[in-house]
C-alpha positions in Angstrom: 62.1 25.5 135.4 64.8 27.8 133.9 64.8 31.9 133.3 66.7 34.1 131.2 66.6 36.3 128.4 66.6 33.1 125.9 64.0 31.2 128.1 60.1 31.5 128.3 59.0 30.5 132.1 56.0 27.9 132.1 53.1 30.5 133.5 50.8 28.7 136.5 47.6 26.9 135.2 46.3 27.6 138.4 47.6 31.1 138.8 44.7 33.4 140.4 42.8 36.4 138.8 44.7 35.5 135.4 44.1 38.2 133.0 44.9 38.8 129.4 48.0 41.6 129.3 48.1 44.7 127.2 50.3 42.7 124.6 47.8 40.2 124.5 45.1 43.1 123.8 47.8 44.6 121.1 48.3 41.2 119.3 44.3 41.2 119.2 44.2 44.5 117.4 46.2 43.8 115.0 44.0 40.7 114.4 40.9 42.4 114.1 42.3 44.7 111.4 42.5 41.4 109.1 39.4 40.2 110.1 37.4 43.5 109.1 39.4 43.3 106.1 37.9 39.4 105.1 34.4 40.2 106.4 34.4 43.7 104.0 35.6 41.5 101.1 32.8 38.7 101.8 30.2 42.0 102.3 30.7 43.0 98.6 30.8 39.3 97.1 27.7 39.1 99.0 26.3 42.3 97.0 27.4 41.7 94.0 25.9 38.2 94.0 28.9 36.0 93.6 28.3 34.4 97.4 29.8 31.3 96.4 33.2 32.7 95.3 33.2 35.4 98.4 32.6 32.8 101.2 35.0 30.4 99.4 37.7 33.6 99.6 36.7 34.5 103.3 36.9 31.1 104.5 40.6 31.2 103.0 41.3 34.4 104.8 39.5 33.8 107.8 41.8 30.9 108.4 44.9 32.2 108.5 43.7 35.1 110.6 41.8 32.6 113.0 44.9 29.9 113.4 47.9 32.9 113.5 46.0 34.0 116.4 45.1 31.0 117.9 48.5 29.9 118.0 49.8 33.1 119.8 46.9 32.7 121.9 47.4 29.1 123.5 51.5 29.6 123.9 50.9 32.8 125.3 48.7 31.2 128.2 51.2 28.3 129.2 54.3 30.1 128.5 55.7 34.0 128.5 57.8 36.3 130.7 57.1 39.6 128.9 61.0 40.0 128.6 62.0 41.5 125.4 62.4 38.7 123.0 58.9 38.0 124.0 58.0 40.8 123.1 59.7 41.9 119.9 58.6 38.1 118.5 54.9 39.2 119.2 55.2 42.5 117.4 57.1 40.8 114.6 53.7 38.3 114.4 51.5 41.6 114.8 53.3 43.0 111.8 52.5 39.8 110.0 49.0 40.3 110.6 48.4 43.6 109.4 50.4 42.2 106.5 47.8 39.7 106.0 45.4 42.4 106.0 46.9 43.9 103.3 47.0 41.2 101.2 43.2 40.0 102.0 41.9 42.3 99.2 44.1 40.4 96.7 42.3 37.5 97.5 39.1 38.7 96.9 39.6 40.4 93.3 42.4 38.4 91.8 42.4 35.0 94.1 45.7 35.5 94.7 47.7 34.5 97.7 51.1 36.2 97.6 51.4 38.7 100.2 48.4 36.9 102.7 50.9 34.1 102.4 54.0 36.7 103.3 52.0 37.7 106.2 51.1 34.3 107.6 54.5 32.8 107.0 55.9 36.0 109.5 53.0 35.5 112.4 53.5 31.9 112.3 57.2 31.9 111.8 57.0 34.5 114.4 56.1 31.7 117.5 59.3 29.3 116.3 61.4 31.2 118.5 59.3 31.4 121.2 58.6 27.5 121.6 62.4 26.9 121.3 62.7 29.6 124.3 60.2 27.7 126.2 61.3 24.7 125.2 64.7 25.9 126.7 63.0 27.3 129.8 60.8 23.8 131.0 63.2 20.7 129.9 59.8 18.8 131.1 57.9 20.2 128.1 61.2 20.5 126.0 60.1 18.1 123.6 56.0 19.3 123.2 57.8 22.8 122.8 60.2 21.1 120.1 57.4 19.7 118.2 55.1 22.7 118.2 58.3 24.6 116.4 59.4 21.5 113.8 55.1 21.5 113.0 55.0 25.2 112.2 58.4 25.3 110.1 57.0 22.2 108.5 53.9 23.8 107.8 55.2 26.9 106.5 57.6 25.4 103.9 54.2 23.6 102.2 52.4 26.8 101.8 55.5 28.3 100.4 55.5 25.6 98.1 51.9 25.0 97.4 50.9 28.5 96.6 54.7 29.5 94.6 53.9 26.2 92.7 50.4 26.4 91.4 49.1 29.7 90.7 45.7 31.3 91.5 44.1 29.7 88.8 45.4 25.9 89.6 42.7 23.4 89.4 44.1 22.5 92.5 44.2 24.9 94.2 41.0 24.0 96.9 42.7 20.7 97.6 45.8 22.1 98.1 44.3 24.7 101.0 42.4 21.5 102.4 45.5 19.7 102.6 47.4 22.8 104.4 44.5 23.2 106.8 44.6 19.4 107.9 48.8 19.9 108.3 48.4 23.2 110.5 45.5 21.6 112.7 47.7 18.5 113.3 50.7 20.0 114.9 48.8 20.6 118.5 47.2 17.3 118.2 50.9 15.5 117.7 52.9 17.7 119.4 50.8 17.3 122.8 50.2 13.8 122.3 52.5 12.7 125.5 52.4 16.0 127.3 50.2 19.3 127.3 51.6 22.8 127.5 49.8 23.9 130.9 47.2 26.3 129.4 45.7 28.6 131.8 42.1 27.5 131.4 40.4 30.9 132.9 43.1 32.5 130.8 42.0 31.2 127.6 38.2 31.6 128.4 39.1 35.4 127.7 41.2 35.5 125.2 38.6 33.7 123.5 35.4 36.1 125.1 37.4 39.2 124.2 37.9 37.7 120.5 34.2 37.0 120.3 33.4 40.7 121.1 35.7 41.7 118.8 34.1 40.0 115.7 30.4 40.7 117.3 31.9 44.5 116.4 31.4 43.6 112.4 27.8 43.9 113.1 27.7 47.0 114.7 29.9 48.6 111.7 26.7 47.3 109.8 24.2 48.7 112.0 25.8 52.0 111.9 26.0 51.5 107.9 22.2 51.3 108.1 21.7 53.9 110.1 23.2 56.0 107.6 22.0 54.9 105.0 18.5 55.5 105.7 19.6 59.1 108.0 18.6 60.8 104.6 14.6 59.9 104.2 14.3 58.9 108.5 10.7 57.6 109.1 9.3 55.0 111.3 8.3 53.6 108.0 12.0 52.8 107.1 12.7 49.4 106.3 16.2 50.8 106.6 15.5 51.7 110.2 14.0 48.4 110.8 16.8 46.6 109.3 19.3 48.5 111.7 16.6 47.7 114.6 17.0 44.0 114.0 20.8 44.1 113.6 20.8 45.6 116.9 19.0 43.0 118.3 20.4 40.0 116.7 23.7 41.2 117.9 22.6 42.0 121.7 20.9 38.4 121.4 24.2 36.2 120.3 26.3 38.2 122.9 23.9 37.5 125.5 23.9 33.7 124.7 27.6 33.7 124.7 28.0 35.8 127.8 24.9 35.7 129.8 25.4 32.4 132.2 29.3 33.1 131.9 31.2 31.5 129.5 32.6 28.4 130.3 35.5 26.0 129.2 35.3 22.7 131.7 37.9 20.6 132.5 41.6 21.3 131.9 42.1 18.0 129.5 43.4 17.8 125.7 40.2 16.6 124.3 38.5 20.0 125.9 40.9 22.0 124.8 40.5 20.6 121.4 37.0 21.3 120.7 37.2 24.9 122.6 39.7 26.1 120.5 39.0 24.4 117.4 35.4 25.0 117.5 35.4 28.2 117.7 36.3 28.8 114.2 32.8 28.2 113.8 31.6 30.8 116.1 34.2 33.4 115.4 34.0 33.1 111.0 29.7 32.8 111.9 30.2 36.2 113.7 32.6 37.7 111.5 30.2 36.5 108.0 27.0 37.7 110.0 28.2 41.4 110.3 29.4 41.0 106.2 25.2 39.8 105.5 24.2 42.8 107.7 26.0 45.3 105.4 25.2 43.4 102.1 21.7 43.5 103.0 22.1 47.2 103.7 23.7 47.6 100.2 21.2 45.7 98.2 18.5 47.4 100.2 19.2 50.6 99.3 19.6 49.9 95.6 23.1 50.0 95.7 23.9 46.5 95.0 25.4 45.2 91.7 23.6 42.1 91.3 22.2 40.3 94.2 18.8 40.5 93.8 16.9 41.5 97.4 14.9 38.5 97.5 17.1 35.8 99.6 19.8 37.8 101.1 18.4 37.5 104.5 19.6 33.7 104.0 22.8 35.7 104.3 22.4 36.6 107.6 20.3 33.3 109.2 22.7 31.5 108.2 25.7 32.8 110.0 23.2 33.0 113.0 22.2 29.6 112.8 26.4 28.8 112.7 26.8 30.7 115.7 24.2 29.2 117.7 25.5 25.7 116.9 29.2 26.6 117.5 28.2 27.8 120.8 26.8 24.4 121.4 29.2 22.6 120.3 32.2 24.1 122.3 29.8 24.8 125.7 26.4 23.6 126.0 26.8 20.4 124.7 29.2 20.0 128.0 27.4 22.5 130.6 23.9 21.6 129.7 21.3 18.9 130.6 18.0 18.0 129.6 15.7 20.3 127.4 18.1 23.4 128.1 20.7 21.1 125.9 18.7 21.7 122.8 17.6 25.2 123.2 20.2 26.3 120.9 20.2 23.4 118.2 16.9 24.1 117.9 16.8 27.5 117.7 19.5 26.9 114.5 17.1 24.8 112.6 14.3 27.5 113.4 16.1 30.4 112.1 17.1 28.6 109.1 13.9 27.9 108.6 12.6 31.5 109.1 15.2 32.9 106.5 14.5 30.1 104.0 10.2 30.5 103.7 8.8 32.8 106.0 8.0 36.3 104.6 10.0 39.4 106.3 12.4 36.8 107.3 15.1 39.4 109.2 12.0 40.2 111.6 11.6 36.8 112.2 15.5 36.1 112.4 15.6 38.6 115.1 12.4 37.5 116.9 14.2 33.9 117.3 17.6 34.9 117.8 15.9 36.9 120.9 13.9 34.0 122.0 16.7 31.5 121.8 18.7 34.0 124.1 15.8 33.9 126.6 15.0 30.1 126.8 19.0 29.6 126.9 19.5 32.0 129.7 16.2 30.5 131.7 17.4 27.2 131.1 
């Protein structure tokens, strides 16, 4: 292993009472900027009653914010020596991310891509350095390093050309993001095919946690929009006050699923790392959509919105629960659980689907089950 200003030192895997650093926390601000920024434009496609065309958008959006931070994230935990290269590279990919969130709104009311793209291209451009620097700094990883950066440069020159080339209105324009997903999602998968980058695994179970909270904080911005709404005509009687009530709970619930036994990533191998990382796009966009459905519901609630009729909205919000509960399954419990404890959350999914699909006051019911899933996970 090599050190310089040019060279990023492989960090110990097994390196004790590994904690995330105040860049780390930085680069996670800046994320959480963008992500209000999607969940605010899904929130009003909600209320306006185009939730088709505003979870299409926030999908979009919610990718590049997820994968630009997921890519810090993981070369970050096997590589870094906070020298200033290291630094300046993250605060350049910072800068891209507040210049995604910029561009999110675009998105949203004109589909168009131009300066989310801009942003992206910087974050992710942003991390080619830095894998040639720790390609240059562990010649035993040279060549996973090396393939990480031709990936992303590769990557980067087809969304330049895919959205410069077809235009917010291309019929093609769905296919074309499917086909830029699958490219960015293969570069780990190739790159690390004969040899991992040495991911700190305690490390990343963090990063990831101190995401999670982050995108949990949506639905408190909706609870507190509730609160306010209703702080005008208070009474028990409220549905506004119940509405907030249940947010409140919902939310305590998830965390406590997600938190409550401690949140583990086992085993250190590629396939692990895989579905931790990967799946959690589920759990972080459920999150992030959840706290959008809270403040939709709000809106339509109170008569302000445009044209999503009241009836049905809470789908908007048992859905995203029901996501969260099955991507917390499918990147722990599926792994950490046995017997009837390993379906605690499956089926607490289905019920909640259920619930916001056919039973009457289906956010009191939402939260009742969200609640009870917590319980039965965290006795199991």
């Amino acid at each position: 292993m090599r050190t310089g200003l040019f060279r990023l030192a492989a960090r110990d895997r097994h390196e004790t009472n590994r904690v995330a650093t105040p860049l780390e926390l930085m680069f996670d601000l800046a994320s959480v900027i963008a992500i209000a920024a999607a969940a605010a434009g899904l929130h009003h496609g909600l209320a306006a009653g185009h939730p088709w065309q505003g979870l299409l958008s926030f999908a979009m959006a919610f990718f590049a914010i997820w994968w630009a931070w997921m890519g810090y994230t993981w070369l970050a935990s096997a590589f870094g020596n906070e020298g200033m290269l290291f630094r300046l590279m993250t605060m350049v990919a910072m800068t891209g991310s507040l210049i995604i969130a910029a561009g999110i709104p675009e998105i949203f009311e004109k589909g168009q891509f131009y300066l989310t793209l801009t942003g992206y291209v910087v974050m992710r451009l942003a991390l080619v350095p830095l894998w040639l620097m720790a390609a240059a700094g562990h010649p035993d990883r040279g060549p996973t390093c090396r393939r990480y950066a031709t990936g992303i440069v590769i990557a980067q020159v087809y969304w330049i050309v895919a959205v410069l080339g077809s235009g917010p209105d291309s019929p093609y324009a769905l296919l074309l993001f499917g086909i830029g997903v699958l490219v960015e999602i293969s570069v780990p998968v190739l790159a690390e095919r004969q040899g991992t980058t040495g991911w700190h695994r305690h490390h990343i179970t963090e990063r990831y946690g101190l995401l999670n909270i982050i995108v949990l904080g949506e639905c408190f911005l909706a609870t507190v929009l509730a609160f306010r709404t209703g702080a005008d005509h208070v009474s028990l009687a409220d549905p506004l006050l119940h509405a907030a009530i249940a947010f409140l709970l919902i939310t305590f619930a998830l965390w406590w699923i997600y938190f409550g036994n401690g949140n583990i990533l086992v085993g250190e191998t590629g396939r692990e790392g895989f579905i931790w990382g990967y799946g959690h796009a589920i759990v972080f966009a459920a999150g992030a959509s959840l706290g959008a459905g809270f403040s939709a519901l709000v809106e339509v609630s109170g008569g302000h919105g445009h044209t999503a009729p009241a009836e049905g909205i809470e789908l908007a919000i048992a859905i995203p629960v029901a996501a969260y509960l099955a991507g917390v399954w499918l990147v722990r419990d599926r792994t950490v659980m046995s017997g009837a404890g390993r379906i605690v959350l499956p089926g607490g999914a289905l019920a909640i689907l259920a619930a916001g699909a056919f039973l009457p006051a289906p956010l009191a019911w939402i939260a009742a089950l969200t609640v009870l899933t917590a319980v039965l996970r965290n006795r199991s």
